[in-house]
C-alpha positions in Angstrom: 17.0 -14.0 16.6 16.2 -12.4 13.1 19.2 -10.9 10.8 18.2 -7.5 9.9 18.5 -6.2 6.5 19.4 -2.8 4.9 18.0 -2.7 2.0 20.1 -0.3 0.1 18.4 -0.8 -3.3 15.5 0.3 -1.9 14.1 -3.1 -3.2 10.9 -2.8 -0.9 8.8 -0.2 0.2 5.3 1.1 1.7 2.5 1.9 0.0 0.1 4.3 1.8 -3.9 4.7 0.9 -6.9 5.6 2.4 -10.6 4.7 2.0 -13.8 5.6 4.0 -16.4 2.8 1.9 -15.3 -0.3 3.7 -17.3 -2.7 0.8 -14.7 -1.5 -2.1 -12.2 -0.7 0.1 -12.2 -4.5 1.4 -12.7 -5.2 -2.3 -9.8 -3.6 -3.6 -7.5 -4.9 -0.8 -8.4 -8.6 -1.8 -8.0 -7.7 -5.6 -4.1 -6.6 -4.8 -3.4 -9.5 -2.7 -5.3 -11.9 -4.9 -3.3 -10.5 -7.8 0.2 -10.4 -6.1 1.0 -6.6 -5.7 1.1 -6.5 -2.1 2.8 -9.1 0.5 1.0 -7.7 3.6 -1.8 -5.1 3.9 -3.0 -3.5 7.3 -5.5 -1.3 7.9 -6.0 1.6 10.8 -8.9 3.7 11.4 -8.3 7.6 11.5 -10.2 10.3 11.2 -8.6 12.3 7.8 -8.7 16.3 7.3 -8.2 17.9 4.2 -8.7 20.5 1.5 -10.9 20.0 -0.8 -12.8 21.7 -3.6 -12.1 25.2 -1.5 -13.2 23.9 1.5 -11.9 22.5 4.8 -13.1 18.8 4.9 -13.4 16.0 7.6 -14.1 12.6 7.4 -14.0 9.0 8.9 -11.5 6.7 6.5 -9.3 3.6 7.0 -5.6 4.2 6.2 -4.0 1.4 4.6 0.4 -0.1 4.6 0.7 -1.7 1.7 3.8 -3.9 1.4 5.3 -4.8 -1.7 8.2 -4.5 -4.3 9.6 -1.5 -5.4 9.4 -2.5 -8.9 5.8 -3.2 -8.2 4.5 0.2 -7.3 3.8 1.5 -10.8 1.1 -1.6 -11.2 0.0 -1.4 -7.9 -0.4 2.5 -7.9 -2.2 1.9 -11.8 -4.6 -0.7 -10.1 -5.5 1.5 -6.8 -6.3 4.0 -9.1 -8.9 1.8 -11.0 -10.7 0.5 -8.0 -10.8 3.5 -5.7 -13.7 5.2 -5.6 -12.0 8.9 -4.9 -11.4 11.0 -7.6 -7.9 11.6 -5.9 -7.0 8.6 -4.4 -4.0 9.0 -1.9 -1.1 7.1 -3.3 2.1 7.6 -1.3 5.1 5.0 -1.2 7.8 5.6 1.7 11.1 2.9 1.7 11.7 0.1 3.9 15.3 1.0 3.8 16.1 -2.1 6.9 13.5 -4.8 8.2 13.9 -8.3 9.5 15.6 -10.9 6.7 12.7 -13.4 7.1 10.2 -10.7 7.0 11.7 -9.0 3.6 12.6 -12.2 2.0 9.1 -13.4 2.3 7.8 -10.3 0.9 9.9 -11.7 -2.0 8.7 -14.6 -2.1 5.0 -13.7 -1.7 4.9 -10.4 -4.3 4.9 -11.7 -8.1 8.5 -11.1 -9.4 7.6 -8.2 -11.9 4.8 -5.7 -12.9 4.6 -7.4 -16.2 
């Protein structure tokens, strides 16, 4: 059986985005694990509502959990930006304040070790 950890540094967290174009949302999904901001990335289909420009809008996305290093989410947040195709991407990180040892200590291992 797995230890559990409390992270109490906050030293890992989730990052939360959407898309609806699967093509650069696939895209920009490969680019953060390719380039070692995210551990893990999974991806739900739900259908989003929203304001937007005055109006009440509706549409068919793909939410995304992003894992990855606290100290990682000012380069991974700068990147999403870059390759999202929204003019407002959703950008949201939430704490993993406990989680199984193995399971945090790879997303050690597997994140690079700083956003520089």
């Amino acid at each position: 059986m797995s230890e559990i950890t409390h992270s109490a540094s906050d030293e890992f967290v989730v990052v939360v985005t959407t898309y609806a174009d699967d093509d650069s949302g696939q895209a920009m999904i490969k680019t953060l694990l390719e380039e070692k901001l995210a551990a893990c990335v999974q991806v739900y289909p739900v259908q989003s509502f929203y304001h937007w420009e005055g109006e009440i809008q509706s549409d068919d996305e793909k939410l995304v959990m992003i894992k990855t290093r606290r100290e990682l989410f000012d380069a991974l947040s700068e990147r999403i930006k870059m390759l999202h195709p929204y003019d407002v991407p959703e950008i949201i990180m939430l704490p993993i304040t406990a989680g199984s040892t193995d399971y945090l200590s790879w997303i050690r291992e597997t994140c690079r070790a700083s956003a520089s």
